[in-house]
MARLUM-315411 format. One record per residue (C-alpha): residue number from 1; x, y, z; residue in three letters. Coordinates in steps of 0.02 Angstrom, whole numbers. Example, Ala and Ser with C-alpha at 12.3 -4.5 7.8 and 13.67 -1.06 7.14 Angstrom:
[node 1 [615 -225 390] 'ALA'],
[node 2 [684 -53 357] 'SER'],
//
This chain:
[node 1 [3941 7827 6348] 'UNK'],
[node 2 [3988 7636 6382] 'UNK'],
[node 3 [4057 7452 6330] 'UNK'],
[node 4 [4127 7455 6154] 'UNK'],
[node 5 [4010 7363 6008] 'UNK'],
[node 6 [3946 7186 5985] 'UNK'],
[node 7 [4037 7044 5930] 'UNK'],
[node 8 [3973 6915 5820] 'UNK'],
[node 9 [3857 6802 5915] 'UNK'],
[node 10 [3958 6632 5997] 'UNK'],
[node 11 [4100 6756 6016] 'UNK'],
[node 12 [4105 6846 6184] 'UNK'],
[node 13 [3972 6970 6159] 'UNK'],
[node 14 [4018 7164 6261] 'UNK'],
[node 15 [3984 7123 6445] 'UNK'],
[node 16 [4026 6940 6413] 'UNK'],
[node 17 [4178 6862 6509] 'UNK'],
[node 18 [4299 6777 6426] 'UNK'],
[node 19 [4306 6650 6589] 'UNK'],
[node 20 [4160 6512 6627] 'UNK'],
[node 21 [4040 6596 6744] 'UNK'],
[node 22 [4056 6443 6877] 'UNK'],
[node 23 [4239 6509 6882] 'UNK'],
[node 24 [4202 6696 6918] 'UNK'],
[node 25 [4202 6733 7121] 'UNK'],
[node 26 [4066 6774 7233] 'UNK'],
[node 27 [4081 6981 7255] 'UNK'],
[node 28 [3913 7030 7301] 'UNK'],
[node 29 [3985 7062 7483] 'UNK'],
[node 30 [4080 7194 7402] 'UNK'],
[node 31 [3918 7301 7353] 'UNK'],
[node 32 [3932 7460 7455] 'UNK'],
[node 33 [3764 7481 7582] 'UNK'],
[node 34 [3783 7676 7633] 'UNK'],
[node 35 [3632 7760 7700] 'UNK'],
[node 36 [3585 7913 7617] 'UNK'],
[node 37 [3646 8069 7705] 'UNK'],
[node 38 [3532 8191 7794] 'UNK'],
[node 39 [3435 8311 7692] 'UNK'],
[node 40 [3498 8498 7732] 'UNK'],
[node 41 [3385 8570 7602] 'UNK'],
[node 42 [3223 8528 7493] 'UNK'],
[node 43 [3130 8650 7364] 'UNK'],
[node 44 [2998 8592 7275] 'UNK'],
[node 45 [2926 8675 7120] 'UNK'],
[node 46 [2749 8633 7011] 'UNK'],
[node 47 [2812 8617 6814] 'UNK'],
[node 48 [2639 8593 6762] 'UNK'],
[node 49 [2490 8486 6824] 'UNK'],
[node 50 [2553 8289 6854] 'UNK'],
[node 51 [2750 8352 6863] 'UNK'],
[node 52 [2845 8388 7014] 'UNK'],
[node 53 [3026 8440 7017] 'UNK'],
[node 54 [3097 8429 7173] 'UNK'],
[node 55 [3291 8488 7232] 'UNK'],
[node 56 [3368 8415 7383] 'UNK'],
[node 57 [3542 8433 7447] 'UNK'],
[node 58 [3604 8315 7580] 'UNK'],
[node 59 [3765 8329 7681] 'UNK'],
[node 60 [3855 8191 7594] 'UNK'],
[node 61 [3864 8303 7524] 'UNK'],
[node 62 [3745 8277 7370] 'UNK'],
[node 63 [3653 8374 7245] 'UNK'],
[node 64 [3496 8268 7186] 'UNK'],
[node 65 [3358 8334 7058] 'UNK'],
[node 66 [3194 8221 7065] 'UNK'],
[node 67 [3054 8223 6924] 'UNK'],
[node 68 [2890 8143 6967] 'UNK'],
[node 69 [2785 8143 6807] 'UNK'],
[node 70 [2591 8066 6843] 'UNK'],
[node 71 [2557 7979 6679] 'UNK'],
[node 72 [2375 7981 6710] 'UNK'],
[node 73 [2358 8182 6714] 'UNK'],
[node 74 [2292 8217 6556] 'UNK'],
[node 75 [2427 8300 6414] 'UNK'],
[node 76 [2566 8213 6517] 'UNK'],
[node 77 [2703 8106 6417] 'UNK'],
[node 78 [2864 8049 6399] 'UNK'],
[node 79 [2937 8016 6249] 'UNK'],
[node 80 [3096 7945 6175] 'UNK'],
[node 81 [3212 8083 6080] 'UNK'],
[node 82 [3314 8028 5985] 'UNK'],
[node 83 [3488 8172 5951] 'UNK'],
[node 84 [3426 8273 5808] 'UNK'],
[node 85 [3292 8154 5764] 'UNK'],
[node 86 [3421 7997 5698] 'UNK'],
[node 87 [3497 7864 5771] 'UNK'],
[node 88 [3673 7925 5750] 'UNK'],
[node 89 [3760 8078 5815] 'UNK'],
[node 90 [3752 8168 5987] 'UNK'],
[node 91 [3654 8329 6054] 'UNK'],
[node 92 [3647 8390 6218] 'UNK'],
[node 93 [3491 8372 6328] 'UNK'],
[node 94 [3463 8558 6344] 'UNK'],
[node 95 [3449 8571 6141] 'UNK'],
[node 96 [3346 8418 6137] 'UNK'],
[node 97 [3219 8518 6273] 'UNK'],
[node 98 [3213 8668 6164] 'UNK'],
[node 99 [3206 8571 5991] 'UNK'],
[node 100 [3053 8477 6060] 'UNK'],
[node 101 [2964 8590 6140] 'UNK'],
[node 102 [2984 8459 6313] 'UNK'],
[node 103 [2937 8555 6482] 'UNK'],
[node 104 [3105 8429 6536] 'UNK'],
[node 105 [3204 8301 6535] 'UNK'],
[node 106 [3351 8196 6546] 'UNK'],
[node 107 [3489 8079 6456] 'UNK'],
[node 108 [3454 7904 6394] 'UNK'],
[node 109 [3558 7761 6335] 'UNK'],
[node 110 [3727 7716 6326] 'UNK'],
[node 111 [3800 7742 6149] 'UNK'],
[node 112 [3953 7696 6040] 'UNK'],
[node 113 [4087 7833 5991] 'UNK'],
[node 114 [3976 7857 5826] 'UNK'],
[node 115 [3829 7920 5932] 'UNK'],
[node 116 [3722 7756 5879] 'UNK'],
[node 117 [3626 7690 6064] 'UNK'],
[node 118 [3656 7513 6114] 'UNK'],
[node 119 [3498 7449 6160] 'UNK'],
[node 120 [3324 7448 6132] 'UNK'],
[node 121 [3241 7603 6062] 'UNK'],
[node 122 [3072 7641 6012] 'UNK'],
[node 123 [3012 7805 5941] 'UNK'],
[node 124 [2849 7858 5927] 'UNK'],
[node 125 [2784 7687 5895] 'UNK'],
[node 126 [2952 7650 5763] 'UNK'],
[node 127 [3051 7522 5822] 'UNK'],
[node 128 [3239 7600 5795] 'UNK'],
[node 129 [3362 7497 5873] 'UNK'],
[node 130 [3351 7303 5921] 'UNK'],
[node 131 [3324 7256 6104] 'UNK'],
[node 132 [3479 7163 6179] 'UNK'],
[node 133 [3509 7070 6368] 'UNK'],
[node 134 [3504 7222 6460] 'UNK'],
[node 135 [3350 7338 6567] 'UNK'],
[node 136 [3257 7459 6473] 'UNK'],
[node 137 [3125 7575 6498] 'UNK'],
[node 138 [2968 7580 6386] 'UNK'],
[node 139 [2795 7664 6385] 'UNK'],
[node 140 [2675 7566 6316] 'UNK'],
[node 141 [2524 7577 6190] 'UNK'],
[node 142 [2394 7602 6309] 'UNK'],
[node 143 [2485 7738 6426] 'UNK'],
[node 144 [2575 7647 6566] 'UNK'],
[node 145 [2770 7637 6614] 'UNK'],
[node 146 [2856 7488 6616] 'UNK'],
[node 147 [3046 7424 6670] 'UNK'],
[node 148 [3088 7241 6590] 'UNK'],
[node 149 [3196 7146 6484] 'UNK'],
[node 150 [3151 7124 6294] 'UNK'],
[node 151 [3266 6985 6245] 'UNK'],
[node 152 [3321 6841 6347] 'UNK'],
[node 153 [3475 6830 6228] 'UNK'],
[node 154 [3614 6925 6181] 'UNK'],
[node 155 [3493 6988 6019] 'UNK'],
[node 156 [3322 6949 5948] 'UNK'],
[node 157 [3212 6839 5856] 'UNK'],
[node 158 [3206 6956 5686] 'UNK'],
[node 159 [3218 6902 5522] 'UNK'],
[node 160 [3188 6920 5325] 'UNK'],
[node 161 [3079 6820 5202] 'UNK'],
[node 162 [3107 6818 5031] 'UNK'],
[node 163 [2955 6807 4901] 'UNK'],
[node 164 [3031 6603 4891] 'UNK'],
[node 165 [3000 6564 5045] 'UNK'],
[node 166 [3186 6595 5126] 'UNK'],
[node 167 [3206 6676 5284] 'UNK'],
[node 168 [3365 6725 5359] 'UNK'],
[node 169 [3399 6811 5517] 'UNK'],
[node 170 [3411 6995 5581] 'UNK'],
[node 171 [3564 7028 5697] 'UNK'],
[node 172 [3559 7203 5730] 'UNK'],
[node 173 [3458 7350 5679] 'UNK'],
[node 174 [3535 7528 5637] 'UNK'],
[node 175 [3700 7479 5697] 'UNK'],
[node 176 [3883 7411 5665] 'UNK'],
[node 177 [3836 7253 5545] 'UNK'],
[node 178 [3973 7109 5615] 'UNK'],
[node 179 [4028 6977 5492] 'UNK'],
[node 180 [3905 6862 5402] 'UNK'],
[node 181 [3763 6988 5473] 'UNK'],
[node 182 [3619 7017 5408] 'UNK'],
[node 183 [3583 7215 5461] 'UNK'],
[node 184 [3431 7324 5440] 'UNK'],
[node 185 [3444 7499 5423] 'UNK'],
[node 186 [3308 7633 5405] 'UNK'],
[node 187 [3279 7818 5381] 'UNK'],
[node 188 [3302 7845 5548] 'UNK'],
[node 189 [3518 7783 5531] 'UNK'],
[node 190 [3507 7977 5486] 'UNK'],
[node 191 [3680 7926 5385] 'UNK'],
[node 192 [3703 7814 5212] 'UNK'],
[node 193 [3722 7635 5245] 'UNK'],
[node 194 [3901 7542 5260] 'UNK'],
[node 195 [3894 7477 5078] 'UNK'],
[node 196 [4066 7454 5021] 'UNK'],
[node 197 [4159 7484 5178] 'UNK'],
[node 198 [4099 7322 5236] 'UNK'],
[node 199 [4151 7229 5059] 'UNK'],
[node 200 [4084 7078 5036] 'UNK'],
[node 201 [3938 7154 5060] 'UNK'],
[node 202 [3775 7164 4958] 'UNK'],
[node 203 [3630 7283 5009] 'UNK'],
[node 204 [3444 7268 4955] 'UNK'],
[node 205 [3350 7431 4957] 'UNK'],
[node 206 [3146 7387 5026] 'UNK'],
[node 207 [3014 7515 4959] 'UNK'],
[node 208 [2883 7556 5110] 'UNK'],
[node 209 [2789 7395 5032] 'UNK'],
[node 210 [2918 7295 5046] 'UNK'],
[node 211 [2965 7280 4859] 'UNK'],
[node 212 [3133 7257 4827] 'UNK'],
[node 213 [3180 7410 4729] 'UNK'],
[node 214 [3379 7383 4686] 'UNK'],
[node 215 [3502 7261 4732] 'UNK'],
[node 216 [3685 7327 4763] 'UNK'],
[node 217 [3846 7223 4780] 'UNK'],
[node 218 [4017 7323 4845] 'UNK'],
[node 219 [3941 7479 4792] 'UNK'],
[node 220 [3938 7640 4917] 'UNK'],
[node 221 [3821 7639 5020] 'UNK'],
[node 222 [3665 7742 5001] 'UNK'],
[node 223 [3540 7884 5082] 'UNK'],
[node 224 [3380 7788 5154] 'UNK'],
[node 225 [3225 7887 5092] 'UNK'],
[node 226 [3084 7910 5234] 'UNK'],
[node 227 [3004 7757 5227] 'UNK'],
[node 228 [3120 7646 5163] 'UNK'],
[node 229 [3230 7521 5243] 'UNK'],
[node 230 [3398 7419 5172] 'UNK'],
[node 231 [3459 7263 5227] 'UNK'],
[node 232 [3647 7265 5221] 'UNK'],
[node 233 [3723 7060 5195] 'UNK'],
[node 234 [3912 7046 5246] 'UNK'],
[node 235 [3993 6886 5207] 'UNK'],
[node 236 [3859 6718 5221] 'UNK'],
[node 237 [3721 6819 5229] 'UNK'],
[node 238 [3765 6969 5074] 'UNK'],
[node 239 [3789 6781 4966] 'UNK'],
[node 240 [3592 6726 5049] 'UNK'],
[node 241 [3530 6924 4989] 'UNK'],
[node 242 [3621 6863 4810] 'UNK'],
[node 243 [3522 6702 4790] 'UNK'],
[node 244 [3375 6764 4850] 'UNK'],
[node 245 [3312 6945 4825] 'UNK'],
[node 246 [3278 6987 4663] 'UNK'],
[node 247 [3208 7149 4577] 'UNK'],
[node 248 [3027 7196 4601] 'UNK'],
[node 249 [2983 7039 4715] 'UNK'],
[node 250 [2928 7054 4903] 'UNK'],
[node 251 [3042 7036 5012] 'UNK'],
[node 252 [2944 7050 5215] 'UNK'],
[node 253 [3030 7110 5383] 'UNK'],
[node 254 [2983 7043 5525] 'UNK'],
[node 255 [3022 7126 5684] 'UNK'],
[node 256 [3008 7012 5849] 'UNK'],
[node 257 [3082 6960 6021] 'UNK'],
[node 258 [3075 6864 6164] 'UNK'],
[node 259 [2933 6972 6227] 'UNK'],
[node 260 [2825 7083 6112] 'UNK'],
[node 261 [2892 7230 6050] 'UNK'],
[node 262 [2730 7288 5937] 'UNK'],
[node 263 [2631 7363 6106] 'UNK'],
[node 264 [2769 7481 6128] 'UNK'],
[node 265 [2768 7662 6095] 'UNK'],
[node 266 [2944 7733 6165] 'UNK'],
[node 267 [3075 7636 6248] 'UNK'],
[node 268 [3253 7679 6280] 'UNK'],
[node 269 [3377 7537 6333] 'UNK'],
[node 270 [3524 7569 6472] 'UNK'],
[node 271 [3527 7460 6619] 'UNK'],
[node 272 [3548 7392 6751] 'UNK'],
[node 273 [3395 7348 6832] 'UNK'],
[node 274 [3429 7424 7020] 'UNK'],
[node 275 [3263 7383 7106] 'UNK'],
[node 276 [3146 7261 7064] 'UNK'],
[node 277 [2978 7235 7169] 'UNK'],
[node 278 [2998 7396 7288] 'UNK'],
[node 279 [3176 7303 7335] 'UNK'],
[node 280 [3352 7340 7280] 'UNK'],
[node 281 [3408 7234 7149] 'UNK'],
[node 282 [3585 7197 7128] 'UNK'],
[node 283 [3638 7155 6957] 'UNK'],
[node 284 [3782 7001 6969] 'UNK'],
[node 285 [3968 7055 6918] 'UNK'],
[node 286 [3948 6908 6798] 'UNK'],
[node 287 [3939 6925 6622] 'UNK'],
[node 288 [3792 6861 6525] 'UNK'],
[node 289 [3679 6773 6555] 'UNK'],
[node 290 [3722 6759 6734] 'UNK'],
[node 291 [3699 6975 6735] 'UNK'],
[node 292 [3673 7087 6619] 'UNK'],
[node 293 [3754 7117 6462] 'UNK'],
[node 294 [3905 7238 6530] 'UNK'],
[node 295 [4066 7176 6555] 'UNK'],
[node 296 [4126 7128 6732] 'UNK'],
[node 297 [4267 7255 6740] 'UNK'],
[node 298 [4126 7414 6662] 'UNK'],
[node 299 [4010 7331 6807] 'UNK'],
[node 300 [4147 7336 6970] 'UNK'],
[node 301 [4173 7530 6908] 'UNK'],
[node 302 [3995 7568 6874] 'UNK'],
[node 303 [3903 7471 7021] 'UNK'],
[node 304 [4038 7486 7155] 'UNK'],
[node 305 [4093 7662 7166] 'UNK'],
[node 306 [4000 7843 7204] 'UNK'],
[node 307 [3965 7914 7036] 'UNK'],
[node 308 [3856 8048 6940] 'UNK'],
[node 309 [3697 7948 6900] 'UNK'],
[node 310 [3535 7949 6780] 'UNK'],
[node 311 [3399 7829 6851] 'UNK'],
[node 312 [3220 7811 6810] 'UNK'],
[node 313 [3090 7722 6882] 'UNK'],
[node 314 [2913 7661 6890] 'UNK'],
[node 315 [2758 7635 6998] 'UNK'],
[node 316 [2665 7476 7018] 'UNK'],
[node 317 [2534 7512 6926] 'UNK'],
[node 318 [2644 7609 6789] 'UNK'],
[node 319 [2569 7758 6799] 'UNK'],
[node 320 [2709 7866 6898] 'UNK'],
[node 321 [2863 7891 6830] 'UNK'],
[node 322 [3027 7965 6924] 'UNK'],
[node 323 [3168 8038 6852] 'UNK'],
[node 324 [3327 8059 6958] 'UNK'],
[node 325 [3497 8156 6918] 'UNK'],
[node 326 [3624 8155 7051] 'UNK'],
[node 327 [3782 8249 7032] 'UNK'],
[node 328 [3943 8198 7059] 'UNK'],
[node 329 [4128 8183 7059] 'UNK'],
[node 330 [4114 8358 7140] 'UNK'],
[node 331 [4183 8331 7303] 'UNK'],
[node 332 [4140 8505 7378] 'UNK'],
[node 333 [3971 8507 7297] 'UNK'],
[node 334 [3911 8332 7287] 'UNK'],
[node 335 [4013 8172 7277] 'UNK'],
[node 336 [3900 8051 7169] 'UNK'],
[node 337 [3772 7903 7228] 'UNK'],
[node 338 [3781 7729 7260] 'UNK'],
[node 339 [3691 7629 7168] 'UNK'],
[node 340 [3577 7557 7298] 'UNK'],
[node 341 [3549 7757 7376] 'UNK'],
[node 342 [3481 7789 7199] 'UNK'],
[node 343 [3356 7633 7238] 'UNK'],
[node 344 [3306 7684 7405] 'UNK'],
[node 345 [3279 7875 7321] 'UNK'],
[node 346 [3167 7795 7174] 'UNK'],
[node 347 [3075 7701 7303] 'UNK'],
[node 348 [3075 7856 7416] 'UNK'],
[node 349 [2962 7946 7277] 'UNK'],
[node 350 [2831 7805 7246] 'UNK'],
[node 351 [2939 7694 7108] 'UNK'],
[node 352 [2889 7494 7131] 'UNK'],
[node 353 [3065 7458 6984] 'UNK'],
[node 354 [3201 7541 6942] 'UNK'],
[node 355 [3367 7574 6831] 'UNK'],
[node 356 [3508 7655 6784] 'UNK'],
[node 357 [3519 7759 6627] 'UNK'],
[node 358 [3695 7819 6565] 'UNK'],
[node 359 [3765 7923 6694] 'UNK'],
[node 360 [3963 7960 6751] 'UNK'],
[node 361 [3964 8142 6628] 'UNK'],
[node 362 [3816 8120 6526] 'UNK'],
[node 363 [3708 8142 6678] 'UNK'],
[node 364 [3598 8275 6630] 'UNK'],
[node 365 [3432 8336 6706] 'UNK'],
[node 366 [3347 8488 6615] 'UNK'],
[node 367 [3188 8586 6688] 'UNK'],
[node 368 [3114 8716 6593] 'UNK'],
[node 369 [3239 8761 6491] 'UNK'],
[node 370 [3367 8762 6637] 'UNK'],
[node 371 [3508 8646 6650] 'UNK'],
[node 372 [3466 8615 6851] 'UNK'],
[node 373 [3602 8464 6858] 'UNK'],
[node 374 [3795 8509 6873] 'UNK'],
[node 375 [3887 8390 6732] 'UNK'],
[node 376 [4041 8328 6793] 'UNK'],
[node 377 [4140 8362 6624] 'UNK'],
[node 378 [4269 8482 6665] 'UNK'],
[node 379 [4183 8542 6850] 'UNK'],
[node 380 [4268 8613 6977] 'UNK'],
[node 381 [4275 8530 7147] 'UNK'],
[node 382 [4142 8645 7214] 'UNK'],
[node 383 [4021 8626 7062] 'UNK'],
[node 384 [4067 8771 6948] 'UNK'],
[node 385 [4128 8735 6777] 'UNK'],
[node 386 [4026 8587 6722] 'UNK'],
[node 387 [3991 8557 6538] 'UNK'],
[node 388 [3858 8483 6480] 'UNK'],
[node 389 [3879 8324 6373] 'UNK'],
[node 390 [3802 8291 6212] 'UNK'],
[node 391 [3714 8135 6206] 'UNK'],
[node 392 [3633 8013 6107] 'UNK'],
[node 393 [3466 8012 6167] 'UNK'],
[node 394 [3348 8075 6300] 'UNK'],
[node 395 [3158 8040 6379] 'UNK'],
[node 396 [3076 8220 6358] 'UNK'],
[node 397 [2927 8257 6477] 'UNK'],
[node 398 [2777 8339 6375] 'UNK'],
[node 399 [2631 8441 6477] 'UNK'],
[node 400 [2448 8486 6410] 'UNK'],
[node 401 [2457 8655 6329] 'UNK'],
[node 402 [2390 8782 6416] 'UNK'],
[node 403 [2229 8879 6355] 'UNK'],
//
């Protein structure tokens, strides 16, 4: 769980210091360069054909759980899941395993208090939350793995059309709607739209066509059938949704960013980038667009210091995928990783680039139906105790059924 919600746009977006970048000082000395400590045991274990899990202990000491999933074995996936199927809400990884039928997996994204993820997020080919300035990981149409950026701003390049010939912007997708927003939400909110509680506010229901099927002005908000989508207007843009929808006419969405999103098939957002080429990558303490969209002090707590971590990465050729959960904040057991350790173990297992998911408690690695990482909410110094998190999303790995 991380960095509060988006401002407006020109207003210091989460991540984004209040200070000019020129004035911010130089602190990449301050980036801790530990070697990893020496490996006391390792068991590896077959899932299925094309995933390994390994478990290593080192005498940091550390308790690390590996996942190497070969994309090109046939039957092998990984897919984005979202916490009972919607955008908002929480679920832990274990239920999302056993709800999904996943031979594993592990958390995703950051997420706001209202269990909505905060960056890009792409299920099963659906587009479900807009891509912002942050890392995310995404498997593509065509099979492969991939770990980029999807926006070189602070949000995208969507927008509306009426049937006149308007357009108007798309802030933010499935999400808090900021003033003088234009919002989209779908079936996949999984709640009723803001309506009223946003008043002004005017709210166009879209059929699957596109047809504008009701237009709604400080009424409560309403239940998105499966198919359907609403664009929610606060302010500037609820008066643009007045002068321009009306009854029955077209209204089109389109859904676009800096770099494609429609060859996409899952994606989950999180960040930062931590290796980039087969090299550690150190993401600036800067806010936007100087480093990724976190702010500085989130980044000198996140980057600097041992914690639990989520990391995934990818092979050159984006056919490997590795999963890592290290456990932490367990000082008996295992004390938490280093940012660039959790590079040089990515790279260690064949990945080319590399990032962080959420991590600190909602670190969560789950293997067959066991819970084979040690959360740090409410653990005991020697590992016992741990409760598992509920989170807003996970990356499930899927095996060929057996005959």
């Amino acid at each position: 769980m991380c960095c509060g919600i988006a401002p407006a746009p020109g207003q210091n977006a989460p991540g984004q210091d209040a200070e000019s970048p020129a004035a911010a000082p130089d602190v990449s000395q301050f980036f801790p360069d530990v070697p990893l400590g020496r490996t006391v045991s390792e068991v590896p274990d077959r899932v299925c054909p094309g995933v390994m899990h390994i478990h290593r202990v080192t005498d940091d000491p550390m308790n690390i759980n590996i996942l190497v999933v070969d994309l090109s074995q046939p039957g092998v996936s990984i897919r984005t899941c979202l916490s009972n199927g919607t955008v908002r809400g929480v679920e832990t990884v274990s239920s999302m395993v056993k709800r999904t039928g996943a031979v594993a997996g592990v958390n995703g994204d950051y997420w706001s208090p209202n269990g909505v993820e905060q960056g890009l997020t792409v299920a099963d080919g659906e587009i479900v939350i807009a891509p912002k300035y942050r890392t995310a990981f995404a498997i593509r149409k065509d099979g492969t793995a991939a770990i980029d950026m999807w926006s070189d701003a602070w949000s995208w390049q969507a927008y509306a059309t009426a049937q006149d010939g308007s357009r108007h912007d798309i802030t933010m997708m499935n999400s808090d709607c900021g003033e003088d927003w234009l919002c989209l939400y779908t079936s996949k909110y999984g709640a009723p739209t803001p309506g009223s509680k946003l008043s002004p506010v005017t709210e166009v229901l879209l059929s699957p066509s596109g047809t504008v099927s009701s237009i709604r002005t400080d009424k409560p908000g309403v239940a998105i059938p499966k198919g359907w989508s609403v664009l929610t207007g606060r302010g500037s843009a609820g008066q643009w949704l007045r002068e321009h929808a009306r009854a029955f006419q077209k209204m089109t969405v389109t859904l676009k960013s800096s770099k494609p999103l429609d060859d996409l098939q899952q994606a989950i957002g999180a960040g930062p980038r931590i290796l980039k080429d087969g090299k550690y990558f150190q993401d600036p303490l800067k806010g936007m667009p100087d480093g990724e969209e976190f702010t500085s002090d989130w980044k000198k707590e996140h980057y600097l210091l041992r914690q639990p971590r989520t990391a995934v990465g990818v092979s050159m050729d984006g056919r490997k995928v590795v999963l890592i959960t290290v456990d932490g904040r367990q000082p008996d057991f295992s004390l938490g990783i280093y940012q660039k350790q959790m590079a040089e173990l990515l790279v260690e297992f064949g990945a080319h680039d590399g990032m962080d998911l959420d991590s600190g408690g909602s670190a969560t690695m789950v293997v067959e139906g066991t819970l084979v990482s040690h959360p740090s909410d409410k653990s005991n110094k020697d590992g016992t105790g741990g409760v598992e998190r509920p989170v807003a999303n996970g990356l499930m790995v899927f095996c060929a059924q057996e005959e």
